[in-house]
C-alpha positions in Angstrom: 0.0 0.0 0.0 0.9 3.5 -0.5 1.9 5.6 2.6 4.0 8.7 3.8 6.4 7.8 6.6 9.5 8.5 8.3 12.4 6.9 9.4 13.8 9.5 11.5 12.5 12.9 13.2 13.5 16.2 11.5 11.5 18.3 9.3 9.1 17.8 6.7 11.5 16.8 4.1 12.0 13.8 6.2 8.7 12.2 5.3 8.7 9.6 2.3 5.7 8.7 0.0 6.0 5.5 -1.1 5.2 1.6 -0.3 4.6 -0.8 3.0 3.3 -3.9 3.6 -0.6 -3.6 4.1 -1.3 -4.0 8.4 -3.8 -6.9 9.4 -6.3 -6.0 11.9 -5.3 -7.6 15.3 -7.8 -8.6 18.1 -10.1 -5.6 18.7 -9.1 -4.0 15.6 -10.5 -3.2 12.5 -8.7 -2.7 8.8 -9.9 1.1 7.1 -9.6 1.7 3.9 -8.9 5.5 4.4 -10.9 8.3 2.1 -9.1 11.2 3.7 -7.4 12.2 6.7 -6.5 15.8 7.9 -3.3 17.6 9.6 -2.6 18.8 13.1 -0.1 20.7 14.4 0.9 17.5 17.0 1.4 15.5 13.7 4.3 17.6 12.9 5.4 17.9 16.4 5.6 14.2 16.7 7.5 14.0 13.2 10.0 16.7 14.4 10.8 15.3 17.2 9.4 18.0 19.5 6.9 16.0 21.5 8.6 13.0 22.2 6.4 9.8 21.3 7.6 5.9 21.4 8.0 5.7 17.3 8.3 2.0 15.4 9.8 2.9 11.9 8.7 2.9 9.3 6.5 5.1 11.3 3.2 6.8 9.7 2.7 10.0 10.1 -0.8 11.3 11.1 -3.9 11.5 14.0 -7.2 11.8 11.6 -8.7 9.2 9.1 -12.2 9.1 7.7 -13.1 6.1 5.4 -14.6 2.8 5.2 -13.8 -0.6 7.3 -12.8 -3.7 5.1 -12.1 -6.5 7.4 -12.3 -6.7 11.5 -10.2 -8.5 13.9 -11.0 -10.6 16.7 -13.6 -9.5 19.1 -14.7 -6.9 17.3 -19.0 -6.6 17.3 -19.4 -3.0 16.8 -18.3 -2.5 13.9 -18.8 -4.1 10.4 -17.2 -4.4 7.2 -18.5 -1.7 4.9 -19.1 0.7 7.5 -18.2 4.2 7.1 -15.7 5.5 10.0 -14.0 8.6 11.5 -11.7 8.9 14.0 -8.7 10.2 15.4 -5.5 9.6 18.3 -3.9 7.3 16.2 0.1 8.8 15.3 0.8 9.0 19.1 1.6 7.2 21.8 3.1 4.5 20.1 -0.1 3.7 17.6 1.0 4.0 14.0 -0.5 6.4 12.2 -3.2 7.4 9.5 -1.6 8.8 5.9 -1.9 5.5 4.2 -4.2 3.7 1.7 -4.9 1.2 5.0 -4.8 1.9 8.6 -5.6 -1.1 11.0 -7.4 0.6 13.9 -8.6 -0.4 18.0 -12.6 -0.1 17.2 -12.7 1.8 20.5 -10.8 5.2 18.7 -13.6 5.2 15.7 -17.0 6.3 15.3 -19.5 6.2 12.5 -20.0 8.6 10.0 -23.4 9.9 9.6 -25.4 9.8 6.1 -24.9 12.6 3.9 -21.3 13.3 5.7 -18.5 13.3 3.7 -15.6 11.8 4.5 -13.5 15.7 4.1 -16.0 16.8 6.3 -15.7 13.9 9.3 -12.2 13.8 8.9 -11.8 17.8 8.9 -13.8 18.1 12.3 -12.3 14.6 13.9 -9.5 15.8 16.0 -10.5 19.6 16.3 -13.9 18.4 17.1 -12.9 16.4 19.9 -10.7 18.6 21.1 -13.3 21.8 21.5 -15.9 19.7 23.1 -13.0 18.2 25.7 -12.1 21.8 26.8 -16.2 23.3 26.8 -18.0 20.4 28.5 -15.9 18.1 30.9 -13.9 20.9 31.5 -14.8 24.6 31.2 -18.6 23.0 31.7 -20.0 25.6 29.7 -23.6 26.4 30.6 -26.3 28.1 28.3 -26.6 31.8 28.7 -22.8 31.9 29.8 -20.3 34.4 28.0 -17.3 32.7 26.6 -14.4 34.7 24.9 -12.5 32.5 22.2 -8.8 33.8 21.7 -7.8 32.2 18.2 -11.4 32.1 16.9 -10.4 31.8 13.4 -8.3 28.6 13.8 -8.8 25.7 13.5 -9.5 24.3 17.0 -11.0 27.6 17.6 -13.5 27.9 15.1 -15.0 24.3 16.4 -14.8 26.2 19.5 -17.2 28.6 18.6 -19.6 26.6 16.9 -20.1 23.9 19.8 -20.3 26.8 22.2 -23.0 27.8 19.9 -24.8 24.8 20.1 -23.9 24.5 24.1 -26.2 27.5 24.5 -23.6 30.2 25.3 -23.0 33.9 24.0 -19.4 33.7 22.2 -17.2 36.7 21.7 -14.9 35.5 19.2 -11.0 37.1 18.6 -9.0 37.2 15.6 -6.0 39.5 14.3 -6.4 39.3 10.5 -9.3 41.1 8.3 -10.1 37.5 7.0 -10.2 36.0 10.0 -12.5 38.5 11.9 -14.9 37.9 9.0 -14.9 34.1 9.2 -15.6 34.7 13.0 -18.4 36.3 12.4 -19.5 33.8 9.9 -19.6 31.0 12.1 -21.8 32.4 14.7 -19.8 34.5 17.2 -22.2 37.4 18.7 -19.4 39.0 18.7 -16.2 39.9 17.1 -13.2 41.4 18.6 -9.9 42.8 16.7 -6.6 41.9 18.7 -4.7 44.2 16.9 -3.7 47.5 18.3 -2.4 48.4 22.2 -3.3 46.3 24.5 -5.6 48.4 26.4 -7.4 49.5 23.0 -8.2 45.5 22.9 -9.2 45.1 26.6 -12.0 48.2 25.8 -13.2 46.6 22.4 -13.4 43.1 25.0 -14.9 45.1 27.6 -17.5 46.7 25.3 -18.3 43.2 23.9 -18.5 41.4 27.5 -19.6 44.6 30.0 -20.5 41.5 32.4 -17.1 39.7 32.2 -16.5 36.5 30.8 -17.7 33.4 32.1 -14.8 31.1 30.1 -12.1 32.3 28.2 -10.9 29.6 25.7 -7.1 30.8 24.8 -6.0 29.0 21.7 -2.9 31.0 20.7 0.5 30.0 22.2 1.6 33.3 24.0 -1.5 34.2 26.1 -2.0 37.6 27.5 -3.2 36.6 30.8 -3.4 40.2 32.4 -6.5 41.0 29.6 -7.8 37.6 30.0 -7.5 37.5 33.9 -9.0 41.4 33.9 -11.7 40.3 31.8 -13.2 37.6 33.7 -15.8 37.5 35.4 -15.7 36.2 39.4 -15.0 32.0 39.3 -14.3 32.4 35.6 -13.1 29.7 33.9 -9.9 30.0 31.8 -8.6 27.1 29.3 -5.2 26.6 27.6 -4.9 24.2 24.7 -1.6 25.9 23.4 1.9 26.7 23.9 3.8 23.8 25.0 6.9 26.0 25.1 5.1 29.4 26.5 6.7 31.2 29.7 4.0 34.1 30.2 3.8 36.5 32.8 0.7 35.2 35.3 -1.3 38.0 37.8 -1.5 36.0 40.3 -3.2 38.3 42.2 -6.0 39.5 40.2 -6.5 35.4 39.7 -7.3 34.2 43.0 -9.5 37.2 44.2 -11.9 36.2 41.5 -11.5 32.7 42.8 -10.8 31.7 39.0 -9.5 28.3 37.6 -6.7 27.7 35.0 -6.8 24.1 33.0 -4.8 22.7 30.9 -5.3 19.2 28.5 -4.2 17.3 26.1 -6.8 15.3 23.4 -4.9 12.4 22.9 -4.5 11.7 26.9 -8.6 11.5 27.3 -10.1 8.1 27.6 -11.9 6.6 24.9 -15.1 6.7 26.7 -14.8 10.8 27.5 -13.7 10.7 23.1 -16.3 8.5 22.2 -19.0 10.8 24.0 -17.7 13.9 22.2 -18.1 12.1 18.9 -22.0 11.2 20.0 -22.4 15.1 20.2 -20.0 16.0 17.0 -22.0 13.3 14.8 -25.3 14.7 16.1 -24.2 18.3 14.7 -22.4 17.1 11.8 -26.0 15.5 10.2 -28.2 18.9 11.3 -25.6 21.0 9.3 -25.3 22.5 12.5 -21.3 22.0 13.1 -19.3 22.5 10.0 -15.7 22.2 10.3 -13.3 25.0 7.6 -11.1 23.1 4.8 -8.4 25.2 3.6 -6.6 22.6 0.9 -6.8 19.2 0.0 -3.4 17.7 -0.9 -2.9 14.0 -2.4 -1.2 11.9 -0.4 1.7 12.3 -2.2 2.2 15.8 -0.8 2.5 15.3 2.9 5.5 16.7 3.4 4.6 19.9 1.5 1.1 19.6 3.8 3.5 19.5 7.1 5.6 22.6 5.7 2.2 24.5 5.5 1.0 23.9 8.6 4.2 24.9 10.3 3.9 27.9 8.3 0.2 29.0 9.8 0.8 27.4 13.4 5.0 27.9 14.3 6.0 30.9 11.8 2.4 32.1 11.8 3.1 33.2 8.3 1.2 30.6 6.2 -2.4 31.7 4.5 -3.8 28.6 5.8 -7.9 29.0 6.5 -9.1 26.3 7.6 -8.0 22.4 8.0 -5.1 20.6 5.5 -7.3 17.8 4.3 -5.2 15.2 2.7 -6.4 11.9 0.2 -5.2 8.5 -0.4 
């Protein structure tokens, strides 16, 4: 089968396109014939070498897959050959991943792909997806009529973040620093939309305008956050979330923090269970089908191109110079 690997950690020229003996679904696995997976930013980290991960080479590169199942292992009785399947947290923790014609799979990481989905779409939201529900329901336990700020509303992760929020029941104040980016903000649903551009107390009055009552959560997807606007803006027991900046030193106002008796998390996707991923996926399908969660594709790349697909998404998530929109959907 055709698949882009590596045999070594380094930078995106290090990935190979070419063949590898097709994997055979073990016991509680199933074989996928893949349709389309999508790129993360942890997919390149992983490759680079920058998050280290237990890695047997020929190692594939990749989290997301979307496609169809064509023979199940031992013990399997959930799934069935011919189904069509999403899923994602494959490439990490020593499971192989994704970018290949076949991907055998733990039945427990994949979910079924409602009617009238395509696979782009499934696979474009899979990660992301998960990822924004994680941080708004177990954790940040958004309620309906809450206020949340999203900080990196036009990314990736961040525009899911908006749209469940949405669909949570809570007002969203969505940031973004580009033109384009405020405007695909506003398309997804935010009530409001806030530049980040300017002095830093010109964007605290724009956010204070927008959320006179303080914010309830403040989702922070970029990797330096500004904690003395976030902390000033929120409201007392505020929630704040990071899902960014593995390398990030801020300052932190400790002070203004802990008189508003506020709480900081942290989390990582791929160290959930599969029960907590498998829930989100109930709620993503559920959207997906209404039309009511729809995920922003940027490109779609053969397989052929993943390494020029990793170069690109260092560009829009590292260098922050890329023109990347929206998710790097790639095909078998």
């Amino acid at each position: 089968m055709k698949a882009a690997f590596i045999d070594r950690v380094g930078p995106p020229e290090v990935i190979r396109y070419g063949d590898l003996p097709e994997p055979q679904p073990g016991p509680g696995q199933v074989l996928v014939k893949v349709r389309a997976c999508a790129v993360n930013p942890i997919d390149t980290y992983v490759r680079a070498g920058t998050v280290a991960m237990p890695l047997t080479y020929p190692f594939i590169v990749g989290c997301d897959l979307a496609g169809e199942v064509v023979a199940v292992g031992p013990g399997v009785t959930t799934l069935a050959v011919g189904d069509r399947v999403w899923g994602s947290n494959q490439g990490v923790l020593g499971r192989q991943g994704t970018f290949a014609e076949l991907a055998a799979v733990d039945a427990r990481w994949l979910y079924p792909t409602p009617a009238g989905v395509s696979d782009r779409i499934a696979v474009a939201a899979a990660l992301v997806g998960i990822t924004a529900w994680l941080g708004l329901v177990p954790h940040a336990a958004v309620k309906a009529g809450e206020t949340i700020v999203v900080s990196g509303a036009s990314g990736a992760v961040g525009s899911m973040a908006v749209q469940i929020a949405k669909r949570l029941g809570a007002r969203v104040v969505g940031v973004a620093g580009t033109d384009a980016g405020l405007a695909r903000v506003a398309a997804l649903g935010a009530d409001a939309v806030v530049d980040r551009r300017g002095s830093a107390d010109g964007f605290a009055a724009r956010l204070k305008s927008a959320a006179p009552d303080g914010a309830h959560v403040w989702w922070e997807a970029l990797r330096e956050p500004d904690f003395d606007t976030a902390i000033g803006l929120l409201a007392d027991e505020g929630r704040m979330v990071l899902m960014a900046g593995r390398d990030a030193r801020p300052p932190f106002p400790v002070g203004p923090f802990y008189v508003k008796q506020a709480k900081l998390m942290g989390f990582v996707m791929f160290k959930a269970s599969a029960e907590l991923q498998a829930a989100a996926a109930r709620d993503i399908n559920g959207w997906l089908a209404s039309g009511k969660l729809k995920p922003p594709i940027g490109v779609v790349l053969p397989l052929a191109e993943t390494a020029a697909a990793h170069r690109l998404q260092e560009e829009a998530t590292i260098s922050r110079a890329g023109p990347l929109a929206g998710k790097i959907v790639v095909e078998p």
